[in-house]
Kinemage of the C-alpha trace (Angstrom):
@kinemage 1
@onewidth
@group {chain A} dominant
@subgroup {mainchain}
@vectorlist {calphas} color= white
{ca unk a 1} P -25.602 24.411 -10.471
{ca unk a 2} L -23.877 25.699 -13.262
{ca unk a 3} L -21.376 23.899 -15.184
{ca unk a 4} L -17.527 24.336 -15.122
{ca unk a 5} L -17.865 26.646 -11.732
{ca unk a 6} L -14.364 25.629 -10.198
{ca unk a 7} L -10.950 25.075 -12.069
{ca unk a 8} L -8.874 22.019 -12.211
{ca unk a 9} L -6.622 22.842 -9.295
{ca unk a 10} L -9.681 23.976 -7.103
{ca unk a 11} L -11.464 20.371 -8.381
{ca unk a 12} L -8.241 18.652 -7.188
{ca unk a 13} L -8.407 20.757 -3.318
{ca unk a 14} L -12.212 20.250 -2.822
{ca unk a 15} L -12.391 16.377 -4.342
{ca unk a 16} L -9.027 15.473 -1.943
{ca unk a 17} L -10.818 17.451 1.311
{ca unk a 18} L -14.086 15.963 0.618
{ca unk a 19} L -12.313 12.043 0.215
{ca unk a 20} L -10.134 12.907 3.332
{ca unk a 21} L -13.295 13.532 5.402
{ca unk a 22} L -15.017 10.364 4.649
{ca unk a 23} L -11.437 8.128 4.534
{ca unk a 24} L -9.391 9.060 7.428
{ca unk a 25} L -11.953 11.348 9.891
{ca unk a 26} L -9.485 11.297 12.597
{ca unk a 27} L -7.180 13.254 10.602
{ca unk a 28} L -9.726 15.893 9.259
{ca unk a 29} L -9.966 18.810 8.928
{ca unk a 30} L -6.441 18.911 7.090
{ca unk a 31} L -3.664 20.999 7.440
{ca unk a 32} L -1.760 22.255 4.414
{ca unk a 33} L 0.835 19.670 4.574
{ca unk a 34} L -1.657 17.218 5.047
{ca unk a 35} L -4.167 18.775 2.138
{ca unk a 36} L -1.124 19.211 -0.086
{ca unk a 37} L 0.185 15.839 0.500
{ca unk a 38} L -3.744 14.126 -0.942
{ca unk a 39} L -3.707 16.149 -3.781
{ca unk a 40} L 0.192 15.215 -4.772
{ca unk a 41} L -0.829 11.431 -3.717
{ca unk a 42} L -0.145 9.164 -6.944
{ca unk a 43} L -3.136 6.578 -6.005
{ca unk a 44} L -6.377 7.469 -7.442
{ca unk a 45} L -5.304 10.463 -9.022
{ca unk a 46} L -5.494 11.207 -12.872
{ca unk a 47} L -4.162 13.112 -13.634
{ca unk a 48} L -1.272 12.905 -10.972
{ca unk a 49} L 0.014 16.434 -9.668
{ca unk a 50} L 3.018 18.295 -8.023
{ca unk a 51} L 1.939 21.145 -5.955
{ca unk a 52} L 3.508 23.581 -4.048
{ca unk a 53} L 2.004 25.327 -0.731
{ca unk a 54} L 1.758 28.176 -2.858
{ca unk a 55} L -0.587 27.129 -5.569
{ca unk a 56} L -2.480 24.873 -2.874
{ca unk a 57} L -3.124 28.419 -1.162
{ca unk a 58} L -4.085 30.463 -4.015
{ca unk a 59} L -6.612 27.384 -4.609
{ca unk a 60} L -8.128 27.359 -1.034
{ca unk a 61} L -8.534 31.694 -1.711
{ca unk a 62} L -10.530 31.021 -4.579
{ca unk a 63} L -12.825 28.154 -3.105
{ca unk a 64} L -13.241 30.928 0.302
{ca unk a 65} L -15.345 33.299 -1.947
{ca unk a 66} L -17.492 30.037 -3.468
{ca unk a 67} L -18.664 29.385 0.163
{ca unk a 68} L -17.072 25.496 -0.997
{ca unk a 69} L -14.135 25.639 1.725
{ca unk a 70} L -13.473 27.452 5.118
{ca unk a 71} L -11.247 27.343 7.843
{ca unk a 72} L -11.158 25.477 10.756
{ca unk a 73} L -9.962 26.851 14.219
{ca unk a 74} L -9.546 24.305 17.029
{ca unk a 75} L -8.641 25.261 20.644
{ca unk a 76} L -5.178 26.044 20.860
{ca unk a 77} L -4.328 24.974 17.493
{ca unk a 78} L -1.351 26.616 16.140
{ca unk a 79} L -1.876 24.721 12.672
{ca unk a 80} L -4.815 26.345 10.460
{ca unk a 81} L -6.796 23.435 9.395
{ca unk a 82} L -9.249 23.466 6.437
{ca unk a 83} L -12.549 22.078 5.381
{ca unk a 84} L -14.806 21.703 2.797
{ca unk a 85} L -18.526 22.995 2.889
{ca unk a 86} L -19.636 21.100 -0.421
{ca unk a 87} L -22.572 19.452 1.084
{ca unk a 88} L -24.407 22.114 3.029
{ca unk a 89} L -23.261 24.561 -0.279
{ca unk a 90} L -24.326 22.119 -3.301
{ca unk a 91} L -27.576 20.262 -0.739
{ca unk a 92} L -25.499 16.848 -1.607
{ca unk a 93} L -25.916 13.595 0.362
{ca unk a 94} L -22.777 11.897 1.391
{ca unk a 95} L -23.352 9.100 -1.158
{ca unk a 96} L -23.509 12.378 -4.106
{ca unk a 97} L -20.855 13.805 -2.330
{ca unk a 98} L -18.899 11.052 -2.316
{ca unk a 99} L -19.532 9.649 -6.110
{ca unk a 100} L -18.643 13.563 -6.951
{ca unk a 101} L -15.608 13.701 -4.859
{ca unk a 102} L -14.403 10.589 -7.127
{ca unk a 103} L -15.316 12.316 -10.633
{ca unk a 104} L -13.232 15.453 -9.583
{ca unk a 105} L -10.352 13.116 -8.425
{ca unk a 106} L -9.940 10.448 -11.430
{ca unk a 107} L -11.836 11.983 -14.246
{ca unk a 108} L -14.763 10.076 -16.243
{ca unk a 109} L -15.642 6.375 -14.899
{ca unk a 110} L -17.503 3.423 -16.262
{ca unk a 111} L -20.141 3.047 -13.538
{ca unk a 112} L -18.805 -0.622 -12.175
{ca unk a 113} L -14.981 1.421 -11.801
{ca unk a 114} L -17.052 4.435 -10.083
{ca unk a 115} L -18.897 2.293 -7.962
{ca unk a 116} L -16.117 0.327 -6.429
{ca unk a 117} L -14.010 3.662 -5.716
{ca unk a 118} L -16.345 5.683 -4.079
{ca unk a 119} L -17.652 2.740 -2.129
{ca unk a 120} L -14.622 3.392 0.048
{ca unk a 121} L -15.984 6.414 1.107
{ca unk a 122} L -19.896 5.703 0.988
{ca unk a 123} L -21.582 2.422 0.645
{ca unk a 124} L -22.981 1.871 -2.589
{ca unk a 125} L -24.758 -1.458 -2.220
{ca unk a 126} L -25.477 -1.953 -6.340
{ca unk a 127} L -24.772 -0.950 -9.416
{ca unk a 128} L -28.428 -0.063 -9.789
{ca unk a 129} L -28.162 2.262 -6.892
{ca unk a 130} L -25.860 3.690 -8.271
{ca unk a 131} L -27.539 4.531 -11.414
{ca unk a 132} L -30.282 6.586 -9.352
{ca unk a 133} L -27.813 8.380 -7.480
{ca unk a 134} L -25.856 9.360 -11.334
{ca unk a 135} L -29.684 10.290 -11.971
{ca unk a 136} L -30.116 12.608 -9.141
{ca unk a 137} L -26.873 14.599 -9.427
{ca unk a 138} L -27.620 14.864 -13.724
{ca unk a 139} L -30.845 16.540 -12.540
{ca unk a 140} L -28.877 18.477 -10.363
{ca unk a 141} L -27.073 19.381 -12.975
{ca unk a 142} L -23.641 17.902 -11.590
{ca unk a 143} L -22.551 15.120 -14.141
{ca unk a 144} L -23.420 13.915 -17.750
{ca unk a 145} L -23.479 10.545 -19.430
{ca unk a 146} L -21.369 10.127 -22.040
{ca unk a 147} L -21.361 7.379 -24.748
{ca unk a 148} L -19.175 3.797 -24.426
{ca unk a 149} L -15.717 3.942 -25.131
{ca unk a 150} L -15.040 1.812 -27.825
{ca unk a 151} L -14.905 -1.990 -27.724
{ca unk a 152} L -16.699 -1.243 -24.058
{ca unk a 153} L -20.531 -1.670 -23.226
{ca unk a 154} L -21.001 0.702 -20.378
{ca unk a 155} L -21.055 4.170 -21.025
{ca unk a 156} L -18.770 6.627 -18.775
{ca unk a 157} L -20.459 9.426 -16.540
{ca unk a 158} L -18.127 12.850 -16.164
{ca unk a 159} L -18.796 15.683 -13.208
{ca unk a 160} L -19.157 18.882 -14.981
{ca unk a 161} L -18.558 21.368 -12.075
{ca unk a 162} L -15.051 21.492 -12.661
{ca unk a 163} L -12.919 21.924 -15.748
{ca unk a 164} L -11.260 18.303 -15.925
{ca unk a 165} L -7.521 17.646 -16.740
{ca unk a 166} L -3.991 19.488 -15.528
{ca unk a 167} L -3.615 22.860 -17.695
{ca unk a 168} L 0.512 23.479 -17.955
{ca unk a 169} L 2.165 26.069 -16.145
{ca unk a 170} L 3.866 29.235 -17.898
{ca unk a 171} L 7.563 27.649 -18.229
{ca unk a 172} L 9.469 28.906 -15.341
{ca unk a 173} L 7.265 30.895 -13.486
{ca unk a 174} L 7.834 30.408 -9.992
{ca unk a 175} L 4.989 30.327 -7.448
{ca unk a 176} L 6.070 32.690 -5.778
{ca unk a 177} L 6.182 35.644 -8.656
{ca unk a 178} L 2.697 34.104 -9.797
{ca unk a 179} L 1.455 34.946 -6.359
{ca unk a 180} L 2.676 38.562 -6.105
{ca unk a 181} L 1.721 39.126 -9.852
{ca unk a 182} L -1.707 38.139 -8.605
{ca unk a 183} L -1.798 35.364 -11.321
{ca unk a 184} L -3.011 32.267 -11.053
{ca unk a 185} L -0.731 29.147 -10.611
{ca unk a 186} L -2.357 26.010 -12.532
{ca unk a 187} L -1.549 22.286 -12.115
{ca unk a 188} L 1.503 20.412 -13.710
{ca unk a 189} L 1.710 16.946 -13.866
{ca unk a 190} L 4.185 15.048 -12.279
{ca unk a 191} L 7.290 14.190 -13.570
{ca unk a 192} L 7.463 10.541 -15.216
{ca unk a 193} L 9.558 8.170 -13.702
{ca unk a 194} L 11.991 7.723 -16.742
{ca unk a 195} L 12.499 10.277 -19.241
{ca unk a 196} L 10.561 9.865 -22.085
{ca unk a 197} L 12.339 8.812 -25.096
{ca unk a 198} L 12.981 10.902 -28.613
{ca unk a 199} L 10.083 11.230 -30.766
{ca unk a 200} L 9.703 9.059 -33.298
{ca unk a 201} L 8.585 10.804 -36.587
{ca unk a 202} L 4.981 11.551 -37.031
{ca unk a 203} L 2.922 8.741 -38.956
{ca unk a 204} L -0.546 7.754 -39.632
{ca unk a 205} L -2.205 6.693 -36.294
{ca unk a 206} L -3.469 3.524 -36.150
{ca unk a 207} L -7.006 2.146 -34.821
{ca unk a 208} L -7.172 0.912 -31.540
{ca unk a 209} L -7.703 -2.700 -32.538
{ca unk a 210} L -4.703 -2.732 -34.363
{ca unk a 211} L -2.252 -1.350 -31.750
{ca unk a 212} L -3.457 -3.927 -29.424
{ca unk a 213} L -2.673 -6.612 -31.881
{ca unk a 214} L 1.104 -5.245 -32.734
{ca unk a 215} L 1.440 -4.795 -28.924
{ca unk a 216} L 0.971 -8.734 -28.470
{ca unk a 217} L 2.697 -9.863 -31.476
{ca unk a 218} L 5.430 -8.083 -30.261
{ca unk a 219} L 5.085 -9.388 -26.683
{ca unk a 220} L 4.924 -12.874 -28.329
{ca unk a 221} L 7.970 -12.394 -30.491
{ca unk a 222} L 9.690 -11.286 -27.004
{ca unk a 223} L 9.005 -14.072 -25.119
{ca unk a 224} L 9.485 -16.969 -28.170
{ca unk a 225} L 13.133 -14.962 -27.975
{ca unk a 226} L 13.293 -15.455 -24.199
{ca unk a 227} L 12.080 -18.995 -24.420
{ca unk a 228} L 15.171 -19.721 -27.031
{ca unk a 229} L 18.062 -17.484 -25.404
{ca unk a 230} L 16.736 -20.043 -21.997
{ca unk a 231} L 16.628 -23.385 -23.747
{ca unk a 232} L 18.074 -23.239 -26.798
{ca unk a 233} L 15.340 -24.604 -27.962
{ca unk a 234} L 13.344 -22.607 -31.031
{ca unk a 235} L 9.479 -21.954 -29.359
{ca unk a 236} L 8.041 -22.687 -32.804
């Protein structure tokens, strides 16, 4: 399986139809309201997304070609439904398909973080089944092993199918011209919740280790200040 074979909005379409199949099977396949509402969803998402119908179509046209997602037509449906063919395409089990599914949804993941997640969808019994089944799919040529994160003992595992992360639109280019253009709408991110504030100017980044220790002497200083404005009473 080569590597980076699908793009980060078609990672986001295939990861949310494959989770949707093993999560809520009554509702599956999904309509495009219903596909476009799992990959918008802000719970185990990263990055998190806002799609339009557009882009989620343009997606599902370039996953048709890849054999990776198809149609589904139900008797008298007047709602085209769609579903993924990942399995039967990539010879996955569900537990591969379902530790996959995960990687293209949240991005690289310590192996006790993977584990819990995609136990949702297929039991994972151990950690150390889960290491064969990260074995299998790096033969298969579906994920790599990277190195700890600092200050963490377990390395991280990433799928390499997809390209990971949310590429920024052109700045104001509607969906709609992108579609006639025949261009390709990409993911944005979704807006924060609160605008972010002025940038500070540019200075020497610090380590890791010591932003985490300004962060709590700060925190510290805030609540000794809390403690006093309370009781009038110093915290010292």
């Amino acid at each position: 399986m080569p590597a980076l074979e699908l793009d980060a909005l078609e990672a986001r379409i295939l990861g949310v139809l494959i989770e949707k199949e093993f999560t809520t099977p009554d509702q599956y396949p999904l309509s495009l309201n219903a596909l476009a509402s799992g990959c918008n969803q802000k719970s185990n998402r990263d990055p998190v997304l806002e799609l339009n119908d557009s882009e989620i179509r343009v997606g599902i046209e370039r996953l048709r070609p890849k054999g990776l997602v198809g149609a589904a037509h139900g008797a008298g449906a007047r709602v085209e439904k769609y579903r993924h063919q990942a399995g039967a395409v990539w010879q996955l089990t569900a537990v591969e398909l379902a530790v996959i599914a995960e990687l293209l949804l949240r991005g690289a993941q310590m192996p006790g973080e993977l584990r819990g997640r995609a136990d949702r969808m297929s039991k994972i019994e151990t950690l150390e089944g889960l290491q064969n089944v990260l074995e299998n799919l790096r033969q298969k040529g579906f994920v790599r092993r990277l190195e700890p994160l600092p200050g963490a003992r377990a390395p991280q595992w990433e799928q390499i199918v997809a390209a990971s992360g949310a590429p920024a639109a052109a700045a104001g280019l509607p969906a709609r011209n992108a579609l006639e253009d025949g261009a390709y709408p990409v993911p944005r991110p979704a807006p924060a919740a609160h605008p972010a504030p002025a940038a500070a100017p540019a200075a020497a980044p610090a380590r890791p280790l010591e932003q985490r220790v300004a962060a709590l002497e700060a925190e510290v200083a805030r609540l000794a200040r809390l403690y006093e404005d309370f009781t009038g009473q110093s915290a010292r």
